[in-house]
C-alpha positions, -999 to 999 in steps of 0.1 A, spaced: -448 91 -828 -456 77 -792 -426 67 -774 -429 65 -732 -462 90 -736 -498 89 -746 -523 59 -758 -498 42 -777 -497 13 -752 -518 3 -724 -514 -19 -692 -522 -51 -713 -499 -47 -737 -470 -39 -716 -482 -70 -698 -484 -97 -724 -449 -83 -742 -435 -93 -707 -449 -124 -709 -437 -129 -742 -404 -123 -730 -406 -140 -701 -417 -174 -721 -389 -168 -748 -360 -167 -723 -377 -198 -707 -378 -220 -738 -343 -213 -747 -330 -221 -716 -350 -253 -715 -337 -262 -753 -303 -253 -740 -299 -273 -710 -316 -307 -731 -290 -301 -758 -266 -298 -728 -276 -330 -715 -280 -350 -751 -246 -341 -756 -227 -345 -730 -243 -379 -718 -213 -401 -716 -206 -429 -738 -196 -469 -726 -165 -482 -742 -187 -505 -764 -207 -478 -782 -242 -482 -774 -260 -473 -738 -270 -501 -721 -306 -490 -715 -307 -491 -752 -306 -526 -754 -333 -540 -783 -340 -570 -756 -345 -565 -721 -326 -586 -700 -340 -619 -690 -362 -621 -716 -344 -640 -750 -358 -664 -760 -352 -694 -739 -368 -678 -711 -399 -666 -732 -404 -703 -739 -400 -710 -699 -428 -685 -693 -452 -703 -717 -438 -737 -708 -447 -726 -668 -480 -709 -678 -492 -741 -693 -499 -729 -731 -473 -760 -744 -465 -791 -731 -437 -809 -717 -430 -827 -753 -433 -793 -773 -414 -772 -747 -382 -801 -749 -388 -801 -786 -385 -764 -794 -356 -761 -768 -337 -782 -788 -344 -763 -819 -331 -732 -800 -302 -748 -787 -293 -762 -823 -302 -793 -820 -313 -815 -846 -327 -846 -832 -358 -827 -809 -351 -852 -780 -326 -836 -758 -334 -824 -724 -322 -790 -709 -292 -793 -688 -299 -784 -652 -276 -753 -651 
């Protein structure tokens, strides 16, 4: 048996199992402090985050059909048409209200 003596471990190998080491205390401290912060991320009163939000804001899909409407993919008769439809209407001629 080699213990502190003789060939039984050179410079390298004292080297990378300090390394090793090194690295190990690293990654758990890393894995702890995420887990810290996954958990103890506060709530809102409503139960979801709001930068979890499916939609982003602004963009439902009224204003969607703005964009296109301003971009000039539909015209002025399709853009009043599917507004309606979005609005509930069933007749396909009413006008937005300027709000």
């Amino acid at each position: 048996m080699m213990f502190w003596y003789g060939p039984g471990m050179n410079g390298w190998g004292w080297f990378a199992m300090s390394v090793g080491t090194l690295l190990f205390w690293v990654l758990i401290i890393v894995v702890g402090v995420l887990l810290f912060r996954a958990l103890a991320r506060p709530t809102p009163p409503g139960g979801e985050h709001p930068t979890w939000s499916k939609t982003p804001p602004g963009s439902g899909p009224e204003q969607i059909l703005a964009e296109r409407y301003a971009r000039g993919e539909i015209d002025d008769e399709e853009y009043h048409r599917r507004l309606a439809t979005l609005r509930g209407s069933t007749t396909g001629t009413s006008k937005p209200s300027a709000s």
